[in-house]
N, C-alpha and C positions, 0 to 999 in steps of 0.2 A: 240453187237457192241457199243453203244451207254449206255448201264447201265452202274450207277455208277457214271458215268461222270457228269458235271459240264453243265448248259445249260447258260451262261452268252452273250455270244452274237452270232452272225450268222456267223460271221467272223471267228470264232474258229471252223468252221465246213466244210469240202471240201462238193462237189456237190451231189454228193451219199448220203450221210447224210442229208442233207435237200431235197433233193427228199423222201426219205425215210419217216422224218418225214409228210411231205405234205400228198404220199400215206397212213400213218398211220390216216393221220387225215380226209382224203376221209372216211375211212374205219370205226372210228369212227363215222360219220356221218348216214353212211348205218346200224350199230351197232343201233344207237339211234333211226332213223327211222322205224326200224322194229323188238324195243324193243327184241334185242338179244346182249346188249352190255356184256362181257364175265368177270367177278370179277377178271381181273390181279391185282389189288391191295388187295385182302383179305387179314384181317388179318393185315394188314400194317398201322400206320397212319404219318402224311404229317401235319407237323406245317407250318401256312403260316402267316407271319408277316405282318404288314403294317403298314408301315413308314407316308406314307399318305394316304388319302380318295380314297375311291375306288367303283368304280359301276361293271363295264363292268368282271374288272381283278377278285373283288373279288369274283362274282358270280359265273361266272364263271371256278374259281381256286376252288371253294367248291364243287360245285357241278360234278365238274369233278372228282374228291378225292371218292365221293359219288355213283356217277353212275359206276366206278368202282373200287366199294366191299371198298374201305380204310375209314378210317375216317381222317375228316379232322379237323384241331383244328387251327381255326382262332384268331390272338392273336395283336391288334392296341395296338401299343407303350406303350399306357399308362397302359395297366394292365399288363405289363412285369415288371419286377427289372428295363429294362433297363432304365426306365422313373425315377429313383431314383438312379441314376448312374451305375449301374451292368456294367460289359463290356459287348462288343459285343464277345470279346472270352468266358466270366465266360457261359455266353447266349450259346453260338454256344456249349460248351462243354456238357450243362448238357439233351441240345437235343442231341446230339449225341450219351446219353446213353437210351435215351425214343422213340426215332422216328424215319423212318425208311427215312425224308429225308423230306426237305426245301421248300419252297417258302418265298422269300420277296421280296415287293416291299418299296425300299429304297432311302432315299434323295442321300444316296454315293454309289457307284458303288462298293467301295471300302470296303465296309460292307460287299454285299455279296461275298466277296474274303476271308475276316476276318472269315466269318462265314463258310465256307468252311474248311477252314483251321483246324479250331477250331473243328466244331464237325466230320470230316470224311465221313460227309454224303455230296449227293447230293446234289446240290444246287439250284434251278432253280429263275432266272432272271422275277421275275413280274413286271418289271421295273426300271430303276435306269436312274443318271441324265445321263449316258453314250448311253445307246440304251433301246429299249424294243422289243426284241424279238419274243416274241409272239405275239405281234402287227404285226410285218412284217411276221410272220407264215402267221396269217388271215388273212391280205391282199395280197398275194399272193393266197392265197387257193380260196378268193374270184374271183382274178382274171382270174384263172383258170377256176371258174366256168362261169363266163362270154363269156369267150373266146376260151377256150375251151386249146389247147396247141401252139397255135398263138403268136407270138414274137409281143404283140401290144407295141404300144411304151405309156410309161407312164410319167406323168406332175406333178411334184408339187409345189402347188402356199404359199409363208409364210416363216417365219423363216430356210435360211438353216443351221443352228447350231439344228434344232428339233431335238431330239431323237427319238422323229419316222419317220422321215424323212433318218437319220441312219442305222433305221435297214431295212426300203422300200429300200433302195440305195441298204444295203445287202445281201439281197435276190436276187434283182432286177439283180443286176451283178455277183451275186452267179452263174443265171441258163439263162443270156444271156437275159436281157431286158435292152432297152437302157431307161434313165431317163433324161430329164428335171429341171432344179428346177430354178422355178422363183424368186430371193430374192434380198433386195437392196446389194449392194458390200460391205457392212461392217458387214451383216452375213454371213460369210463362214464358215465351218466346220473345227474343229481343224485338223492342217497340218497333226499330224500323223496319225490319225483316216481317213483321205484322200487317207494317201497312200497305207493303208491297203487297201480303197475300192479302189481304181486305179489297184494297183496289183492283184483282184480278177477281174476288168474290163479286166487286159490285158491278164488274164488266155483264159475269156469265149469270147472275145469278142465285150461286151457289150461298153457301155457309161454312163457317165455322165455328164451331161454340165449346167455347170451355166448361167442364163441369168436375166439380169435386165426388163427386155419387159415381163408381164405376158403373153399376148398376142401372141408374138414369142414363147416361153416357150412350149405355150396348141398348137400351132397349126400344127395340125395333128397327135395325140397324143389321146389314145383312152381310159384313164384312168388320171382324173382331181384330184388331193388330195392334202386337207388342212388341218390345225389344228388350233388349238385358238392361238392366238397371245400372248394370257400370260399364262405362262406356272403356276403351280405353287410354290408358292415361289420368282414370281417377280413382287409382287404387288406392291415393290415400285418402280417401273421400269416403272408400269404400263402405264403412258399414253406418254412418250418418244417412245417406243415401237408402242402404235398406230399412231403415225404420223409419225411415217418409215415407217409403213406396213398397208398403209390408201391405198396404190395404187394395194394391192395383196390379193384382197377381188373375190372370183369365184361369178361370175354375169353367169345371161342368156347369156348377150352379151360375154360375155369371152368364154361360153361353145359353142355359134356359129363356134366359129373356130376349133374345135374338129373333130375327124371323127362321121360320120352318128349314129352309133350306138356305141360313147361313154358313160363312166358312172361317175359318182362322187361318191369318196367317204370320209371318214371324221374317224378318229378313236374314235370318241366325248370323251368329253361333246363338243358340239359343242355352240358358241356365234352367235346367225342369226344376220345380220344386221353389225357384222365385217368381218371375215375371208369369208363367206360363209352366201349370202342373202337365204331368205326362200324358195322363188320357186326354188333353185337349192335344196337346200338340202332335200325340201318335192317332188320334183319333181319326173319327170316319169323315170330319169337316174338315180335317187339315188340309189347306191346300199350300205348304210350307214348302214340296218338293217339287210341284209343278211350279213352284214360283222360283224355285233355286235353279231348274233347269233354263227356265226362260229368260235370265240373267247373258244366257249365252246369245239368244236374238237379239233382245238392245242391243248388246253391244257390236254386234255384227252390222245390226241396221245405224247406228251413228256412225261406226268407222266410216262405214260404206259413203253415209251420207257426207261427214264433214271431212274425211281426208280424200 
């Protein structure tokens, strides 16, 4: 259903398909835990680029290529041609005759579309300035696990132009969660990236609602998320930025208004002390580290599915 295909954003996928991948990535999970995960990649190997630095995505994306059967051939900008001006098609072309299929996490979204193009393989999205997909696989999967199949309603406090804030929204009204986002009024998400997630809102159901009040945002709302306030790439942007978003910092007192058994989570690296103080994020709600672990199933369950 899903091989072959292109995994660029969540939006590009009806509700069957992201359920699908979810279950796949449960299933990976139960795979790992009781070391019987099954070699669908033998034989195969998975070039993964990266445009920028990388913790969570790159570990992750290697070691899934790994655990199952493929090899994987991890390649930062600079030991490519392309850091000497190669194209991104010359690039996309001479993998499409060596590898059996993509990852890059890229400064332009537009890259991985070029490289799609070019080499005829798979493509998959380890991030780009538009969405990151596999971010909102993991935190759905997380929230799943939390909650179990409960429609909790979910909050996020920070930048709404994020790109992970993007792909949470798409998921979130993919499969009928309504969403919150707490941001001042001169970050909104571009118009037509809106309407796409509007018309997948008025498919399921769901919601999105912008609010200026973090506090109205969170309350009653049983999943808090933030990210760093500078993204990167806008470090010269850098301190304009924190005195817009000096007032959408998740505090103790912010997560009082939460329901009883909410949780915080964070896609890191995370900054203590701006976006998100210590005792939220070291706290007994954090679920930050079972969301960074489960980073490793998405991706295991995409590979699987689209290469």
């Amino acid at each position: 259903m899903l091989k072959g295909k292109n995994f660029f954003c969540l939006l590009d996928f009806q509700r069957k398909d992201i359920e699908l991948i979810l279950d796949t990535s449960f299933m990976m999970k139960r795979w790992v835990y009781t070391n019987s995960v099954q070699k669908i990649l033998e034989g195969k190997s998975v070039a993964l680029i990266f445009e920028k630095p990388s913790t969570r995505t790159r570990i992750s994306s290697e070691v899934a290529v790994y655990k199952l059967g493929g090899f994987p051939m991890v390649f930062d900008k600079n030991v490519l041609q392309l850091s000497r001006g190669e194209t991104v098609e010359d690039t996309g072309a001479v993998m499409g005759r060596m590898v059996n299929g993509i990852g890059a996490r890229v400064l332009k979204h537009e890259t991985l579309e070029r490289l799609a193009r070019s080499s005829g393989l798979p493509v998959v999205n380890l991030l780009s300035n538009f969405s990151h997909p596999l971010q909102g696989l993991t935190d759905m999967m997380t929230i799943k696990e939390k909650f179990g199949d409960r429609k909790v309603k979910i909050s996020f406090v920070g930048d709404g132009r994020d790109n992970v804030l993007m792909s949470l929204a798409s998921i979130s009204c993919s499969l009928g969660y309504d969403l919150n986002v707490a941001s001042p009024s001169s970050m909104r998400p571009d118009p037509s990236l809106m309407e796409r997630i509007e018309e997948r809102c008025d498919e399921t159901g769901a919601s999105m609602d912008f609010m200026e009040d973090p506090y109205e945002a969170v309350r009653g709302t049983s999943v808090v998320y933030t990210d760093v306030w500078i993204s990167m790439g806008e470090e010269s942007i850098a301190e304009t930025k924190k005195k817009q978003l000096g007032n959408y910092r998740v505090t103790s007192d912010l997560m009082k208004y939460t329901t009883e058994d909410s949780i915080f989570m964070h896609c890191l690296p995370a900054v203590r002390g701006e976006e998100v103080d210590a005792e939220v994020i070291d706290g007994k709600r954090s679920a930050v580290w079972d969301q960074a672990e489960n980073r490793l199933y998405t991706a295991m369950a995409v590979f699987s599915l689209f290469l």
